[in-house]
Backbone as a ProteinNet text record, in pm:
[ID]
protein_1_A
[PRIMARY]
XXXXXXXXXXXXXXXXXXXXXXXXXXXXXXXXXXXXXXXXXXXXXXXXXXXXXXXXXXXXXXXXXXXXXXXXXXXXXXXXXXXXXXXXXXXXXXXXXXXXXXXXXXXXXXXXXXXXXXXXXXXXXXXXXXXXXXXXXXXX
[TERTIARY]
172.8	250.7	160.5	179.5	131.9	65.8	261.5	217.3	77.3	83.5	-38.9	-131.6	-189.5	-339.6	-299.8	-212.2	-243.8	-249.1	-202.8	-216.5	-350.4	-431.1	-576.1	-679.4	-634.8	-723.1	-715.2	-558.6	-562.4	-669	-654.2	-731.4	-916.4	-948.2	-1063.6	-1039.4	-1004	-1060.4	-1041.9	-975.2	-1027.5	-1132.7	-1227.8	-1321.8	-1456.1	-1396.9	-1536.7	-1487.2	-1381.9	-1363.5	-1310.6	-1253	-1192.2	-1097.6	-1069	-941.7	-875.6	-902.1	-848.1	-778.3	-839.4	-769.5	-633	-710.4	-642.9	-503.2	-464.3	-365.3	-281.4	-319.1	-236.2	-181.7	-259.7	-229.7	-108.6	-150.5	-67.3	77.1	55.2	204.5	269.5	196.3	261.5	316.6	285	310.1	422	423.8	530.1	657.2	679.5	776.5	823.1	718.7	769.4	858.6	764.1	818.6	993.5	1025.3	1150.2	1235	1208	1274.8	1313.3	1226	1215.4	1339.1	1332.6	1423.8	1577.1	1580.7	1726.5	1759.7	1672.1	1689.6	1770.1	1684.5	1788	1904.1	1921.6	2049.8	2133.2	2120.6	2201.8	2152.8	2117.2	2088.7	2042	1945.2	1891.4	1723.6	1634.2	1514.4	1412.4	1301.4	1240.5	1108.2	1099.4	969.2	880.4	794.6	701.5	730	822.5	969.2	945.4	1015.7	1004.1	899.4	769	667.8	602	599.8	561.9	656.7	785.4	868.7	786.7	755	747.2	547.7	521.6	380.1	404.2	479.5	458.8	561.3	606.1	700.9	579.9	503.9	374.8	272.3	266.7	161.1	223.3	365.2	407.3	417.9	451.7	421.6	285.1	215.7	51	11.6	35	32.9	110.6	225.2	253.6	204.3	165.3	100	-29.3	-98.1	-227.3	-174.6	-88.9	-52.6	-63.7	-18	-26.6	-151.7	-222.2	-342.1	-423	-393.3	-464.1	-434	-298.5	-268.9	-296.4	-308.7	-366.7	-505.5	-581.3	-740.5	-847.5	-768.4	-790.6	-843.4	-944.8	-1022.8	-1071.6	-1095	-1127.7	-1011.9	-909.6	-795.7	-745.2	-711.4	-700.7	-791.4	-939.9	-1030.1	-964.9	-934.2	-913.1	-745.2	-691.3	-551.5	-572	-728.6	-709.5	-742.6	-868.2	-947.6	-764.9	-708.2	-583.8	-487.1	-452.3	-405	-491.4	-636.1	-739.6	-669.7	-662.2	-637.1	-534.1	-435	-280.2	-264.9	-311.8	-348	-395.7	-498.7	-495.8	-428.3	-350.5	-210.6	-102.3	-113.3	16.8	-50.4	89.4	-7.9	-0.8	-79.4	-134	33.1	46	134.6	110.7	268	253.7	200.6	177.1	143.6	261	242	375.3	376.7	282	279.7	355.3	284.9	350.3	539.3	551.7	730.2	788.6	702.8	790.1	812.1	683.9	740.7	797.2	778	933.8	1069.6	1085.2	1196.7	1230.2	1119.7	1139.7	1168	1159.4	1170.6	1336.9	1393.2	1511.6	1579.5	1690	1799.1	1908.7	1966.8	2055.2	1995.6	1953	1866.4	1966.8	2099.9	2127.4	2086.2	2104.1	2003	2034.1	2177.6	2157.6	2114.2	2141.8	2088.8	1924.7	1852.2	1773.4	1685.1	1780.2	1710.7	1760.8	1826.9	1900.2	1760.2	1713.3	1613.9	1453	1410.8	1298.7	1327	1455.5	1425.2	1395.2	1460.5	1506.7	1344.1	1264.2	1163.9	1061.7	1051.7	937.8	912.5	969.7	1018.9	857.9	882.3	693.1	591	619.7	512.3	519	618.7	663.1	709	659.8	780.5	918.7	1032.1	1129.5	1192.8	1169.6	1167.7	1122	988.4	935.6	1023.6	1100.9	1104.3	1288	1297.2	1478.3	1404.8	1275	1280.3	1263.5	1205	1133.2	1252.2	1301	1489.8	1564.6	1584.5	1666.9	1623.2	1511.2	1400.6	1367.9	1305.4	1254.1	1098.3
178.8	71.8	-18.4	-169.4	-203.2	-169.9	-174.9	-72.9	39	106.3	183.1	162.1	-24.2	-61.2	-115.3	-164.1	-273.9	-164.8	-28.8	41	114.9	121.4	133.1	33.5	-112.3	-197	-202.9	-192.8	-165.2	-111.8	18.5	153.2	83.4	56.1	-74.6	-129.7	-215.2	-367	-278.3	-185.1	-93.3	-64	3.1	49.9	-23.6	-137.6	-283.4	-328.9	-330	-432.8	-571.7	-609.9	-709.9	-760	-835.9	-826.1	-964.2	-1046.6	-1158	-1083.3	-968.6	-906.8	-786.3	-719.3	-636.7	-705.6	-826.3	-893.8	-902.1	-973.3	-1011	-886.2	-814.7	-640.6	-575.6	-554.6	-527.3	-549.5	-701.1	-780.3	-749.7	-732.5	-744.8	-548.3	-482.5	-318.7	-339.1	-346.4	-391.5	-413.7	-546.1	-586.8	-517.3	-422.3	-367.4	-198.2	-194.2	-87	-91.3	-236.9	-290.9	-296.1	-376.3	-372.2	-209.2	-133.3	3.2	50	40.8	90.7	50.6	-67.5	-162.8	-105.1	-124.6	-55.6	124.7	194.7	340.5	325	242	235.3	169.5	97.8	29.4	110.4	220.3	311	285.7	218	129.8	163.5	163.7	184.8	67.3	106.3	-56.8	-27.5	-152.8	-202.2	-288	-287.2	-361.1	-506.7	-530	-715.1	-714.6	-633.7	-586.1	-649.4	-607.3	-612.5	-751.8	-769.8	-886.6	-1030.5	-1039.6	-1114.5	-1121.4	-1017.3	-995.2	-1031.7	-1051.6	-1128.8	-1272.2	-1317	-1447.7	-1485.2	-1417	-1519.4	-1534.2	-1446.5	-1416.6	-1520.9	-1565.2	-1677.2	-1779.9	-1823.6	-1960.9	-1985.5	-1890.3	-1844.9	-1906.7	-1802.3	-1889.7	-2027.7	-2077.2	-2207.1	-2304.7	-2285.7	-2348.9	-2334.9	-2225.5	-2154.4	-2265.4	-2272.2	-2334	-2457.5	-2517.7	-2658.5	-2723.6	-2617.7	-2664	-2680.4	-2574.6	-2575.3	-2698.1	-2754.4	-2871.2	-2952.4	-3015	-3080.4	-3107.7	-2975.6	-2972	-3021.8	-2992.8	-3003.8	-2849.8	-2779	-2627.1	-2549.1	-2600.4	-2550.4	-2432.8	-2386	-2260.7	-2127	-2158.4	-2108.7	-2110.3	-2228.9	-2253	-2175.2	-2150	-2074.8	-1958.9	-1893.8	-1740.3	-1738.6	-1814.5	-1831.8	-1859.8	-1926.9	-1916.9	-1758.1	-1712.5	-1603.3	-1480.3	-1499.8	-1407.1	-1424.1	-1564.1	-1586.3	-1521	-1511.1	-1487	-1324	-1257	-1135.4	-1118.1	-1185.5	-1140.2	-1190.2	-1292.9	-1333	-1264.9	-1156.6	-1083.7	-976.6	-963.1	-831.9	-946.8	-1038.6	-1098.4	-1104.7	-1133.4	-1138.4	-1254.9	-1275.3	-1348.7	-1504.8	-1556.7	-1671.2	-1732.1	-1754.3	-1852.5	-1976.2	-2014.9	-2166.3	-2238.8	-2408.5	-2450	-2423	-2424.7	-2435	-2275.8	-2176.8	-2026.4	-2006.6	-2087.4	-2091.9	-2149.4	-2264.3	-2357.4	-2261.6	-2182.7	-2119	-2004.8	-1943.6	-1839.2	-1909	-2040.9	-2097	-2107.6	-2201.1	-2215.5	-2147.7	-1990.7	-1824.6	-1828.4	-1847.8	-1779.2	-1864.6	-1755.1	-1780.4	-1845.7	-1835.7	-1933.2	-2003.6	-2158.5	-2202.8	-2291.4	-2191	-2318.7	-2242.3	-2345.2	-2324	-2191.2	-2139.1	-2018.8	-1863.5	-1860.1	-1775.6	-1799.9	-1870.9	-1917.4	-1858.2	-1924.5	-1856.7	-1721.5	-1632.9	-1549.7	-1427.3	-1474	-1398.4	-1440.4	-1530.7	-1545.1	-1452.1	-1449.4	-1375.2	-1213.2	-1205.4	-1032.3	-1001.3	-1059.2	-1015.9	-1057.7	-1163.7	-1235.9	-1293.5	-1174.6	-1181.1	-1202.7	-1314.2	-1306	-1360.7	-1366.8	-1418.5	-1563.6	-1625.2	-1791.1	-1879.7	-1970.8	-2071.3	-2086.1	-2060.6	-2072.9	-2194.5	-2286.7	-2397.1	-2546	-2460.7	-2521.9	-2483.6	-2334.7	-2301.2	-2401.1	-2420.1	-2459	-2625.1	-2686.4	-2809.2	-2854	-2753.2	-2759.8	-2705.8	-2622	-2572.9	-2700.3	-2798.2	-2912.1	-3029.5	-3030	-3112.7	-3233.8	-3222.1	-3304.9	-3317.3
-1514.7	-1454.6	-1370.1	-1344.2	-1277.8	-1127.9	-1096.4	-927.8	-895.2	-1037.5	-998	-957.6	-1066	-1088.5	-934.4	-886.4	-742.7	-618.1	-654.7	-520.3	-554.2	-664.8	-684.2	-590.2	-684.5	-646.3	-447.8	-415.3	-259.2	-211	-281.8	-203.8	-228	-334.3	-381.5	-273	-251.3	-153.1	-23.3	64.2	172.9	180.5	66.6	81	121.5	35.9	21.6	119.1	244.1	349.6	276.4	178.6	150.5	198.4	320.2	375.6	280.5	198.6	159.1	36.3	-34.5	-135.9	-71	84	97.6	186.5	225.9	244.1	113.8	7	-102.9	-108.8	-213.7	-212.9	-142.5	3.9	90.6	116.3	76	76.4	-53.2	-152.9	-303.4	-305.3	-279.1	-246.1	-171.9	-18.1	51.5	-7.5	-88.1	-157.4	-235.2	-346.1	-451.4	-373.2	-245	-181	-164	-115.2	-66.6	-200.6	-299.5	-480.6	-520.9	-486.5	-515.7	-477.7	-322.1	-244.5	-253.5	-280.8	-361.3	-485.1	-555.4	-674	-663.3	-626.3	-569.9	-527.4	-435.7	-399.6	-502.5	-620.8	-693.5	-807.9	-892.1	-933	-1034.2	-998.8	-1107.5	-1145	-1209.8	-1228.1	-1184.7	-1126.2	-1074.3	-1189.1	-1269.2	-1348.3	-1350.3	-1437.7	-1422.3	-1399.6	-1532.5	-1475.9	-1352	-1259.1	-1141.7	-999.5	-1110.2	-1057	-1060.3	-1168	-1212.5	-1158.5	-1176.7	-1087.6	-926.1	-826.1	-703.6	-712.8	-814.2	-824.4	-810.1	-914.7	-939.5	-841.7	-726.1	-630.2	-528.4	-491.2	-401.9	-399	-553.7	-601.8	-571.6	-609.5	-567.2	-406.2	-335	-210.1	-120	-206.8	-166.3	-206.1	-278.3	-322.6	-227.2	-153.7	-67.6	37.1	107.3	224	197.5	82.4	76.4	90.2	31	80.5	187.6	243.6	405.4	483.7	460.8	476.9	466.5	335.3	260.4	350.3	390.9	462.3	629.5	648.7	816	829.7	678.1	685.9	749.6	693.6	729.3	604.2	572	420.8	450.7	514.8	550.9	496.3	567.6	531.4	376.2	328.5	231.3	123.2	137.8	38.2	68.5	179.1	169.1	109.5	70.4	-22.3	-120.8	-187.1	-314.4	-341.1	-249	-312.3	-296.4	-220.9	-219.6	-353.8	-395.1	-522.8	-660.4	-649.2	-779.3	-796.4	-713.9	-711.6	-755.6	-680.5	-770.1	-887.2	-964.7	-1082.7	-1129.9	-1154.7	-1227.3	-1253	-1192	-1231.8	-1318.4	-1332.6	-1403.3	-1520.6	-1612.5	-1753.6	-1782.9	-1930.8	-1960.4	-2036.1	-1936.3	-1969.4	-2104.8	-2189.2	-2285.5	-2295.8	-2395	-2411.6	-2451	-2446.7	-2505.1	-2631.4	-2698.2	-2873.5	-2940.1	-2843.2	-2829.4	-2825.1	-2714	-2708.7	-2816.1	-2859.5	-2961.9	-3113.5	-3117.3	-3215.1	-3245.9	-3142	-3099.6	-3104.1	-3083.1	-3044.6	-3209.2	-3260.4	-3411.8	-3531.2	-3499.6	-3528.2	-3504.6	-3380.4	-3351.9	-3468	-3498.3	-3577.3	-3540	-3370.8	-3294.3	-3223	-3221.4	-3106	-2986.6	-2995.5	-2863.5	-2727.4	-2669.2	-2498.6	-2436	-2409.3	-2394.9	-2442.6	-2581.1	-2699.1	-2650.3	-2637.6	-2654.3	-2470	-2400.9	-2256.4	-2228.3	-2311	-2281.6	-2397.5	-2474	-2526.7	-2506.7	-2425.8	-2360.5	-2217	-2192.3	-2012.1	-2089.2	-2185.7	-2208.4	-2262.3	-2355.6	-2415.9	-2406.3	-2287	-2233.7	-2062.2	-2034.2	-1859.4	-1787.5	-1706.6	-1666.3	-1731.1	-1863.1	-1957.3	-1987.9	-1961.4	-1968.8	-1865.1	-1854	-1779.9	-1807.6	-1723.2	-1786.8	-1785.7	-1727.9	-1655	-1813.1	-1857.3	-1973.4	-2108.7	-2114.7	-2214.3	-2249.2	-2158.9	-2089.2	-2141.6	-2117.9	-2172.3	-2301.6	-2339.3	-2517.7	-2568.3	-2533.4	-2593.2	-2596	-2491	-2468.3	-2559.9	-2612.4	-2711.2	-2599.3	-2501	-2408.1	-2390.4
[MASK]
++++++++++++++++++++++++++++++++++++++++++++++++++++++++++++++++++++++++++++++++++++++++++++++++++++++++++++++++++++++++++++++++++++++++++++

C-alpha cells in the first residue's frame, strides 16, 4: 500500500534530517491517520483511493501555500514548498494524458456525461483530471 512506502520514506527523511520532506510526509500520515479513523467508525475500509485523494489535496494545498509565498516575495519559503510538493509527487501516480481519456471515452459503450464520470471516478480514481475528463466528455 502506499501508506507503507510514505511511512518508510518518513522514517528515510528522519534519518537524513530532511525536514522539507519530513513536513510533507508528516502531514500526509496525519491525514491518512484521521481517514483511517473515519473510516472505522463508518465501517468502511481505508485505501490507497484513500490515499491518493489525501495526496493530491496536500499538493493543491502546497501550491497555494506557495502562492502566497510568491506573492509576499518569500522565495526562500516558496523553494522549501516546492522541494515538499517533489516528494508527495512521487507517491501519486502517474496522471492521464488528454489523448489517454479521449480514448477511454471513445471505448465506452454509453458516453453520456454521467456513465461517463461515473466510470473514470470508479476505475481511474487519482489517475485523471476530473475536471478535464467532465470537458472532453461535454466535447469542449
Amino acid at each position: 500500500m502506499i501508506i507503507d512506502e510514505l511511512k518508510k520514506a518518513n522514517i528515510e527523511a528522519l534519518k537524513n534530517h530532511d525536514q522539507e520532506a519530513r513536513a510533507s510526509l508528516s502531514v500526509a500520515i496525519n491525514r491518512y491517520m484521521q481517514v483511517s479513523i473515519e473510516n472505522k467508525a463508518n465501517k468502511k475500509e481505508t485505501t490507497d483511493a484513500d490515499v491518493v485523494r489525501i495526496l493530491t489535496k496536500l499538493s493543491k494545498e502546497l501550491d497555494e501555500e506557495k502562492a502566497g509565498y510568491v506573492a509576499a516575495n518569500r522565495t526562500e519559503q516558496a523553494a522549501a514548498i516546492d522541494k515538499q510538493k517533489a516528494v508527495i509527487l512521487k507517491f501519486l501516480p502517474k496522471m492521464m494524458s488528454e489523448d489517454e481519456i479521449r480514448k477511454e471515452i471513445a471505448a465506452l459503450p454509453d458516453k453520456s456525461i454521467p456513465s461517463v464520470m461515473r466510470y473514470f471516478k470508479e476505475k481511474h480514481a487519482g489517475q485523471c483530471d476530473m475536471g478535464l475528463v467532465s470537458k472532453i466528455a461535454r466535447g469542449q
